[in-house]
N, C-alpha and C positions, 0 to 999 in steps of 0.2 A: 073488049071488056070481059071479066069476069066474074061473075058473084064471090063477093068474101065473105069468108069463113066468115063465124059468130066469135065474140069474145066468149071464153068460160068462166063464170064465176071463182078467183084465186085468188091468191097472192102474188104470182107472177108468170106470164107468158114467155116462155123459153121458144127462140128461133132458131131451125137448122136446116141450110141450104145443102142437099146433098147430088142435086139436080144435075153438076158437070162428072159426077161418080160414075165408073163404070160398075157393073153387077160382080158381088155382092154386096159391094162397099156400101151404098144406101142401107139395105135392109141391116146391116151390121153396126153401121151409124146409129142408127135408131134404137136399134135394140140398147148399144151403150148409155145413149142420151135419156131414155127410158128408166133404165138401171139405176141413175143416175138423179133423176126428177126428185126434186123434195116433194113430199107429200102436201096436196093441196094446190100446187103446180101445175101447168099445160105446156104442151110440146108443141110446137106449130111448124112442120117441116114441109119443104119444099123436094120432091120428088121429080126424077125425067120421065116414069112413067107409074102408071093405077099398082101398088105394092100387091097384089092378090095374095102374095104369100104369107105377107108380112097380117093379113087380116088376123086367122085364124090363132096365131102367136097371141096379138092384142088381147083377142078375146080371151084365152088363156090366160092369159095376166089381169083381167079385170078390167081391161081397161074398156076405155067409150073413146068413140071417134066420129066425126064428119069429114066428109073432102068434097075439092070443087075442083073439077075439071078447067085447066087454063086451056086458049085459043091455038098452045106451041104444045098441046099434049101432057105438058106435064100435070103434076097434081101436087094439090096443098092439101096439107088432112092436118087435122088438127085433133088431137090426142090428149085424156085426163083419164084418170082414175078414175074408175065406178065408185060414187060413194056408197060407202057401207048399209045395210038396208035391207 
């Protein structure tokens, strides 16, 4: 088993399994689906391994994030907007 994520306060939870991707395609996926997010919106992706790279980009962009570590390594991180503030 693995702790899940939290829901975010939104309008709608957006899913992206990028988990069978070889590298760069995840972090690349992300950034699109990011791009892409209506404001107010969460991103909830599935990862084959911890994005370390992909952190410091997020933060850059304002965004906020949690992740949980699954049993097969991968990782779920769940991603919004910093609200304004």
């Amino acid at each position: 088993m693995h702790p899940s994520l939290p829901s975010v306060p939104g309008p709608m939870q957006h899913l992206l399994d990028v988990s069978g991707l070889p590298p760069p395609e995840p972090l690349e996926r992300v950034l699109d689906a990011l791009a892409d997010l209506p404001s107010g919106d969460s991103l909830k992706v599935r990862l084959p391994l911890e994005p370390v790279l992909l952190y410091p980009m997020l933060r850059s962009m304002g965004m906020r994030w949690e992740h949980s570590q699954r049993a097969d390594a991968s990782v779920e991180l769940l991603i919004w907007e910093e609200p304004p503030g």
